[in-house]
C-alpha positions in Angstrom: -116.5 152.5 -9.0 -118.1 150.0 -6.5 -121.0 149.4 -9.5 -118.2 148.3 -12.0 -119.4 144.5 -12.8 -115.3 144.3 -14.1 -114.5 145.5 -10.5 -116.5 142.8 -8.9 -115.4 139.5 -11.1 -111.1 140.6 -10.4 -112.2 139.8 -6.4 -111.7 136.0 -5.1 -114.2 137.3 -2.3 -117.4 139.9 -2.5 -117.3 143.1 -0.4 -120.1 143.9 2.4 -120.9 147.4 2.2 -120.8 149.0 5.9 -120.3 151.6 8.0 -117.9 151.1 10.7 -115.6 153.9 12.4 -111.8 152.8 12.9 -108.3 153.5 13.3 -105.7 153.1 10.8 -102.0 152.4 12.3 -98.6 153.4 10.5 -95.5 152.1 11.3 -93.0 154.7 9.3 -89.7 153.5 8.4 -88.2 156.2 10.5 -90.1 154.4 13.5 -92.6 156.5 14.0 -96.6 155.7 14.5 -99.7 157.7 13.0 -102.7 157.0 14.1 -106.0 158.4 11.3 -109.4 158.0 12.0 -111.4 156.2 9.0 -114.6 154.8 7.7 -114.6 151.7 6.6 -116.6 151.7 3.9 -117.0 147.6 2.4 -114.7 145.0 3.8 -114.5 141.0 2.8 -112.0 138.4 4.4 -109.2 140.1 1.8 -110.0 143.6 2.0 -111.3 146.8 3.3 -112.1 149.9 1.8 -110.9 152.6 4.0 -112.6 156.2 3.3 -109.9 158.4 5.7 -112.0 161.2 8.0 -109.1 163.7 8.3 -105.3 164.3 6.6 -106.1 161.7 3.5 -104.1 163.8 1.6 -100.9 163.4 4.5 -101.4 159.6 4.7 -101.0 159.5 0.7 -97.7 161.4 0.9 -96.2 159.3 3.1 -97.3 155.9 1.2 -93.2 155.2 0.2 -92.5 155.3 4.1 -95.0 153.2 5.4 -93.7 150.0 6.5 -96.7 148.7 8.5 -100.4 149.6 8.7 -103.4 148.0 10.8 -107.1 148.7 11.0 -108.9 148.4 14.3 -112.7 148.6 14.6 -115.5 147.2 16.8 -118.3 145.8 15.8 -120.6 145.2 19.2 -118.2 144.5 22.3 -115.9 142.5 19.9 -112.2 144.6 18.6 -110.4 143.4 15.3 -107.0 144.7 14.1 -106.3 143.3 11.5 -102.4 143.6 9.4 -103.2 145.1 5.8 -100.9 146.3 2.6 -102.3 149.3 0.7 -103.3 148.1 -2.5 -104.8 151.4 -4.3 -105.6 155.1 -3.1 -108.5 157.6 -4.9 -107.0 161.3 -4.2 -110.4 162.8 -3.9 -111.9 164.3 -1.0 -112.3 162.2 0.9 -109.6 160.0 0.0 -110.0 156.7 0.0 -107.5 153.6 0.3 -108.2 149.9 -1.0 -106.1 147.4 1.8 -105.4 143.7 1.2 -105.3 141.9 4.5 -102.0 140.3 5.2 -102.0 136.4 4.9 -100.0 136.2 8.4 -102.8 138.4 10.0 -103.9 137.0 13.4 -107.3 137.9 13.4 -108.2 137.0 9.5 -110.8 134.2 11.3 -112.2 136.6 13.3 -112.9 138.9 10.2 -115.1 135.6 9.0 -116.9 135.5 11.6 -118.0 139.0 11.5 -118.8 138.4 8.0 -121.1 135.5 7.9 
């Protein structure tokens, strides 16, 4: 749905398309941490969309435990992990997850940089 004009106008902040490998964090509520490698596949100063390379389908059904996720990528010699809420998750194969970075997120100027 990334060509849906209605998709583009409910966004405060246009998505970049990229390509970037990273690592998505979970904190479960039973204290455990997951660790999935993703794609992220368009990301803006409010949000990522995360395409998840392996056990999507795990991640999803474990959504009502998750009680903290970060993404970490690089982009040249320069690491980013940024705090994020799961906003909306495509079952298909892959699955895909729509984050909105967290207001209180440290790094949210170092996302601006990367995207200007």
């Amino acid at each position: 749905a990334g060509d849906d004009p209605n998709a583009r106008e409910r966004r405060s902040c246009p998505r970049r398309p990229v390509m970037i490998t990273g690592l998505v964090q979970v904190l479960k509520s039973c204290g455990e941490i997951m660790v999935f490698p993703v794609q992220i596949k368009n990301i803006s100063r409010q949000g990522m969309l995360l395409e998840f390379m392996d056990k999507g389908h795990f991640f999803a059904g474990m959504l009502k435990q998750v009680e903290g996720l970060s993404v970490t990528f690089q982009v040249d010699d320069w690491v980013v992990t940024l705090e994020c809420l799961p906003k909306r998750i495509v079952l298909d194969d892959p699955v895909e997850v729509g984050v909105e970075v967290a207001d209180d997120s440290e790094d949210e100027s170092s996302i601006q940089r990367f995207l200007m």
